[in-house]
C-alpha angles and dihedrals in degrees: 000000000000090000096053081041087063101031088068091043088063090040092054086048100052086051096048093053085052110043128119115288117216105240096236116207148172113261080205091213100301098142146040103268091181088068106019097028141233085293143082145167114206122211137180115200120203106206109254116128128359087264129068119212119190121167107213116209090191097154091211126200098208108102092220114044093151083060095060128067127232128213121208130209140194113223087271095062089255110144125236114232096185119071147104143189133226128188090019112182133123097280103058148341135216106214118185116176135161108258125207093220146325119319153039123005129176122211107199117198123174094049114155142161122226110236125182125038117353093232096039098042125195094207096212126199124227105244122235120278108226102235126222097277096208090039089058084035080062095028092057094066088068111106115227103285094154126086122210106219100174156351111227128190118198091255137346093271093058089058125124091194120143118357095028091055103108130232110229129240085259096047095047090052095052093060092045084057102056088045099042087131100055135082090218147003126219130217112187112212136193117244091247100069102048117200108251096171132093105161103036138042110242111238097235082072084056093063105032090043127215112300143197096215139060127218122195149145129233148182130230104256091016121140096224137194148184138179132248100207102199116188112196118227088175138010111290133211126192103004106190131168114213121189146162141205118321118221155175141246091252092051099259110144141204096205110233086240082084095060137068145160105237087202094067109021144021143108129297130236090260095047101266122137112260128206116172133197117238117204126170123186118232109282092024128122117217126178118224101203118214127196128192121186101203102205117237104250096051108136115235122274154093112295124186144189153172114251100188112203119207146184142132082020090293105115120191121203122212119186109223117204116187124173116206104210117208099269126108127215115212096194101043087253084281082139088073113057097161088076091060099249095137102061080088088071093059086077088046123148107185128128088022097125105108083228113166113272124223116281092024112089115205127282122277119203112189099173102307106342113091119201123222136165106309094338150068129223109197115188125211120231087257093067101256133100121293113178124346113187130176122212096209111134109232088264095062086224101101144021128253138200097220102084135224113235114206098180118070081188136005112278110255145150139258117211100179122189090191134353090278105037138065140195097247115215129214113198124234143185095003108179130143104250091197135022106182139142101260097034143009121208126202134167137186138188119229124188147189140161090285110018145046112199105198103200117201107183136178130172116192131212094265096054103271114143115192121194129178118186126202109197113178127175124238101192143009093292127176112199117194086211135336117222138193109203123196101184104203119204089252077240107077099046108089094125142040136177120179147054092066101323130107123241110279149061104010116247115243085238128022112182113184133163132186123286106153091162086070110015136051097207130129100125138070134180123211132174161078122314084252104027126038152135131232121187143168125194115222140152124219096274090069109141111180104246130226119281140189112046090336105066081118103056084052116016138169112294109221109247118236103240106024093040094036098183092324086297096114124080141153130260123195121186144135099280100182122299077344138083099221119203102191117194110201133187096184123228121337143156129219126210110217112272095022110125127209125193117220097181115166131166134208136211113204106208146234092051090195147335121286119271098207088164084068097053088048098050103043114062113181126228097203088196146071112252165129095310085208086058102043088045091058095055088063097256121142106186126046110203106205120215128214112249080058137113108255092037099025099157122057125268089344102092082173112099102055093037093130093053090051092040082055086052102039092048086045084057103049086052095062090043097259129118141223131232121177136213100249134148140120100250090109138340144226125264084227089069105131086217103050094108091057095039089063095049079071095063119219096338090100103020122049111240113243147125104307113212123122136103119009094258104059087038090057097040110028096038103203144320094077136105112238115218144172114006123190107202095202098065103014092242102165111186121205109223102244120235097237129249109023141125104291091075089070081050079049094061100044095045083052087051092044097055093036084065103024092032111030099229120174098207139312140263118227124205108196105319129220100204128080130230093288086077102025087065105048091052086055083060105058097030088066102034119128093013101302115149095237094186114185119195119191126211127186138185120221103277088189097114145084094267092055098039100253091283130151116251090222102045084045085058104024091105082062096049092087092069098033122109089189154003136228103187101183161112113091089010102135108226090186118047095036121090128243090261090057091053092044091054108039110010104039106050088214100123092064101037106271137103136212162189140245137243132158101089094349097287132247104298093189089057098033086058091071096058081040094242127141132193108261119265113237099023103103132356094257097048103099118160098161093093079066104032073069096051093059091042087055094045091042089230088175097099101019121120116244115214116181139221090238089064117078094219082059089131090209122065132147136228094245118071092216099057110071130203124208110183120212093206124209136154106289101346137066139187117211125199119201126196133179134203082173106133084236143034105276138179113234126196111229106237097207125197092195091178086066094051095049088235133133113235096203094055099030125096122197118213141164108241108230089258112187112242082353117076133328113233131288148170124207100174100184090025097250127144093358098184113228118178127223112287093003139081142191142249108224124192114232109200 
């Protein structure tokens, strides 16, 4: 019995491994997938009978076909109305239907139609036609007469040849069953076929078998990989892969230090190790990822291995041989992704150095006052912050030697056992850890009766200031409240933006509280245009949430002192000669031994001076286009978008990298440069590497519902967020799950494009990583003199969708490294006040400047923060009119001195038309804008010492300025006439 048991096992398996193979094809774009979908069956009836009966062997991936419709067509595109299925699964169909004559049909079977929003698709299935029951119970005693001659997919893309070819029941069975003794069973794969399956065996496992060796070619220099395919048979805990060197016969080595499997170990994006724990659930494929970075001087040969797999105490060995041929590549094969050769750039650590970044100079540390760019960080003797002062002038143009203080009062805590008593601390062991160009490290121990608050703290050359802050308890402690206080110099606190408020005049009281499952909000700014503080209040378990339309599907987690049960909140008001801004947790008690983080980081602004050269002299093209024909509008940049030629796919400017590197060149050659769309929020589905991001599980990719445009539905099955779509070219982008280890692949692909492709920056559209990143593309944007010039856009994140956050405050931690802002899409340049534009649109309070975008802008207003609309970017946003202006006047050079600064020479007698100076030897322009309900007419209070004119021999005019302003003259600056909404540019000479 157990013989004849086995003897049809083997029989079953002999049969499998030779059974019929579906020619699968490229339908080469020969039919309407948004009505018949991305798949098709092809027939070819021979004539025999009324009715046609084909049995389709289509080994489908969707877990529901019975739930999904088919249409059939005859070779003309006419539709059959008559038809019906038996025996309908995954596996196979019998399809009978009634032909209109001899030849070939097409049964398609995954058509949809793509409901909601065009850029944000719902891919929906036609649902199944009841057949005429009595009609199929006729129709099924028709014998097969119809042959099936290939499955087609729109385009190759669309495949699902090989890896997305199912096993069947039968066939997955078979292989349980000769292997009924082990936890798990392993398919090595070549790089070339990832594995794209979790819940099936591909069938292509079904006829090579599974195997105990590896077989695989290689380059001198190449970055190299290969796949672990492991099927568990049971639920499996802890799979590794261990491994060492590999060698030849003659003794040459490639050291095991070269190899690793991405699925267990690597680097994180900050530079920690990572090991991960891999887990797969009985009946589940999971691909184990191997990379192997042949160096360069390796001699040629066949070099071979053990990779031993484990789990659940099983191991499986399989035996690699991979023979490294005699060519060298010179770039590690990283110009072929679709080999693979760049997963070796998700454990990268370059550009990690925490070097010191153009315009910043190098830390200074004189006792316990550290100097930084424009500002000085002293630290008390208790670890925390004691005075931080900035040395900006008003105008944000030059430097000063009176400082700005922002602290009324060093920074400290209150642990207060009862409302009229404190733990009181007694410091300990202060000493600096790390004195180096980029960062300087320091920690201190305080202590009282009940705590010991161990302080770790570090302030970059930018301004970033990191604590973290170790509080245990050393005994059973009961604290009424426990409160961080920042005491600002009431000075320096004109302003605020955060915690609920919108950027502008600081209320006299902000009370907020935590509310992390709405709002995505732990942070405020508050300051002077030329001295300010920005902080956040976070724990150790901080995990940078979702942005940008998905802050719900990942939001804040509250952390567990500052947050303490939701009971903790901020308060901000006027405390004495002081601005107090009092950071409560509420009551709480500690056990001995327990341990509370209260980490919290600062930003000191402004981070530098303006560089209004800069926003004179590039002038961005926001469009893909003729270069002759965006030169001659007097641009100097062209910002590509992705959906375009030359970056057609969303944040993987990759594929079409020659055709960018032809136009870029181009470019350079007219004396333009080239910036390209090109961050990690999402990415595109044409990402070479998808199938392996997705063996990591969500590490890469956010977990979600799935859903969304045909494509992701039919490959990715389900637990992603779908994102961006681009209908033109069907480019469906994944939402990325935050900081993870692409962004190491990021910066080397930055770095990549900045030396292969030429590129001079990058444009940013809402980003989802945090400085770590931002800085290490900076660094290889700019390296060896290249401009590397970085633009950011956002969209309002006021919402509910965004968690009612400020786009600034969201992206203040990137300033530092920014050359511009677009703030932005659903900003209102109309209804806001002037204190709103000067916070969170211009830029200006932390040493940037900007553009506008939603409607255009208001280019009247706009033009005293010196910001335009964007050129290219709709057909109505035209700053060259005043891209003329600037050129007549000769602004490159000019000081700009701001309303917002009282030495601004040039004020008028009405408090809602303001008035910004562009200051030059003998000559000024003056731009007036009013926020007044009516047309008004404003006197020009001059101070003519300041300008350096004489009143007696000057003339103010209006220039003649298109879509901008007709000519004047106002010779004494009288009644100078300004419409609702608008303003004027006057000539001072």
């Amino acid at each position: 019995m157990k013989f004849r048991f086995f003897l049809s096992l083997c029989l079953f398996w002999q049969i499998s491994l030779h059974a019929q193979v579906v020619n699968y094809t490229n339908g080469n774009h020969a039919w309407n997938p948004d009505s018949l979908g991305n798949h098709r069956v092809v027939l070819q009836f021979a004539g025999t009978g009324k009715i046609a009966h084909a049995k389709i062997d289509w080994r489908r991936r969707d877990k529901h076909p019975e739930a999904k419709g088919i249409i059939i067509q005859d070779a003309n595109g006419k539709n059959v109305d008559v038809y019906g299925t038996d025996k309908l699964s995954r596996e196979s169909v019998d399809v009978y239907f009634e032909p209109n004559g001899v030849g070939k049909y097409y049964v398609y079977y995954l058509a949809y139609k793509n409901e909601g929003r065009s850029n944000y698709p719902k891919g929906v299935y036609l649902k199944p036609k009841a057949a005429d029951q009595n009609w199929l119970n006729q129709a099924k005693r028709t014998a097969v007469n119809t042959s099936v001659s290939e499955i087609q997919s729109i385009d190759a893309f669309n495949s699902f040849y090989p890896m997305e070819v199912i096993a069947t029941a039968k066939e997955t069975a078979a292989i349980k069953a000769k292997y009924v003794a082990d936890a798990f069973v392993v398919f090595p794969e070549d790089r070339m076929f990832p594995v794209k399956m979790q819940d099936d065996l591909p069938y292509r496992w079904i006829r090579k078998g599974a195997a105990s060796t590896f077989t695989g070619t290689a380059s001198k220099g190449e970055n190299y990989s290969f796949q672990l395919g492991v099927f568990a048979l049971k639920d499996l805990n802890k799979v590794t892969v261990s491994f060492g060197d590999l060698r030849t016969t003659t003794g040459k080595i490639i050291s095991s230090k070269f190899i690793n499997c991405l699925n267990t170990k690597g680097t994180s994006y900050d530079n920690k190790p990572l090991v991960k724990e891999v887990n797969v659930a009985a009946g589940k494929v999971q691909s184990m990822w191997i990379t192997v970075d042949i160096p360069k001087t390796t001699s040629a040969g066949v070099y071979t291995g053990n990779f031993v797999v484990k789990a659940n105490g099983k191991s499986k060995v399989i035996a690699a041989k991979i023979t490294v041929g005699d060519e060298v590549l010179v770039d590690a094969g990283v110009g072929t992704p679709d080999k693979q050769t760049r997963l070796t750039w998700l454990n990268s650590t370059l550009a990690q150095s925490n070097t010191v970044v153009a315009p910043y100079t190098p830390l200074t540390v004189d006792g316990n006052v550290i100097s930084l760019l424009g500002r000085k960080f002293e630290i008390n003797p208790d670890g925390f912050p004691k005075q931080i002062q900035t040395f900006f002038n008003a105008e944000m143009t030059a430097y000063t030697d009176k400082p700005n203080n922002i602290l009324a009062e060093p920074i400290h805590f209150h642990f207060f056992n009862t409302p009229k008593t404190q733990e009181k601390f007694v410091a300990t062991n202060f000493q600096m850890t790390s004195k180096e160009a980029g960062i300087v490290k320091w920690t201190v121990t305080n202590t009282s009766e009940n705590l010991k608050m161990d302080l770790e703290g570090a302030l970059e050359f930018d301004g970033y200031v990191h604590y973290v802050v170790k509080v245990t308890a050393l005994k059973d402690v009961e604290f009424s409240n426990v409160d961080f206080h920042i005491p600002f110099d009431k000075g320096a606190t004109k302003y605020l933006m955060g915690l609920g408020e919108k950027g502008g005049i600081r209320p006299d009281t902000v009370k907020w509280k935590w509310d992390v499952a709405n709002k995505n909000q732990d942070a405020v700014w508050i300051g002077n245009v030329n001295a300010g503080l920005y902080y956040n209040l976070r724990d150790e378990h901080y995990v940078r949430p979702l942005n940008t339309n998905f802050y719900l599907q990942k939001p804040l987690l509250l952390p567990k002192s500052w947050g303490n049960e939701d009971k903790g909140g901020i308060q901000i008001n006027v405390k004495g000669s002081s601005m107090l801004a009092d950071n409560f947790t509420g009551a709480r008690n500690m056990k001995k031994g327990d341990v509370l983080y209260y980490n919290f980081n600062l930003l000191i602004t402004p981070f530098h001076l303006l560089n209004t050269d800069f926003q004179w002299d590039n002038r961005f093209y926001h469009k893909y286009g003729d270069l002759d024909a965006i030169k001659a509008t007097g641009a100097s940049v062209v910002n590509i978008h992705h959906a375009t030629p030359i970056n057609p796919w969303i944040n993987y400017p990759f594929i079409e990298w020659k055709k960018m590197k032809g136009y870029i060149d181009d470019a350079h050659s007219k004396g333009l440069k080239v910036k390209i769309y090109n961050t990690v929020r999402e990415l595109s589905n044409r990402a070479y590497e998808l199938p392996a991001l997705r063996s990591l599980g969500t590490e890469v990719y956010s977990p979600g519902k799935g859903g969304g445009f045909s494509w992701l539905q039919e490959h990715l099955d389900s637990n992603y967020i779908a994102a961006w779509f681009v209908p033109e070219i069907k480019d469906a982008a994944v939402i990325n799950s935050g900081m993870n280890r692409w962004h190491n692949y990021y910066v080397e692909g930055m770095n990549w494009l900045v030396n292969n492709v030429g590129i001079d920056g990058v444009y940013l559209d809402d980003v989802a990583f945090d400085r770590v990143t931002m800085k290490r593309i900076k660094r290889v944007l700019t390296q060896n003199n290249h401009p590397g010039i970085i633009d950011l856009h956002s969209a309002n994140q006021y919402n509910k969708s965004d968690g009612f956050n400020n786009s600034a405050i969201l992206y203040l931690e990137h300033f530092p490294y920014l050359n511009r802002l677009w703030f932005g899409e659903y900003f209102d340049y109309q209804k806001n006040m002037p204190d709103f534009f000067l916070t969170e649109v211009s830029g200006i309070p932390f040493g940037l400047m900007g553009e506008m975008l939603q409607d255009d802008g208001n280019p009247w207003r706009g033009m005293i923060y010196g910001m335009t609309s964007r050129l290219g970017w709709s057909e109505k946003s035209d700053p060259r009119p005043l891209w003329k202006a600037w050129d007549n006047f000769g602004i490159k050079g000019s000081e700009m001195i701001g309303y917002w600064s009282e030495n601004c020479p040039v004020k008028t007698d009405n408090p809602k038309v303001l008035a910004t100076v562009y200051k030059k030897h003998g000559k000024t322009m003056v731009a007036l804008a009013s926020w007044n309900e009516g047309d008004t007419n404003v006197n020009l209070a001059i101070d003519w010492a300041k300008l350096g004119l004489d009143a007696a021999k000057v003339k103010i005019t209006a220039p003649a300025i298109e879509k901008f302003q007709k000519a004047g003259s106002y010779t004494d600056g009288k009644s100078v006439p300004v419409e609702k909404g608008k303003g004027l540019i006057l000539i001072v000479e």
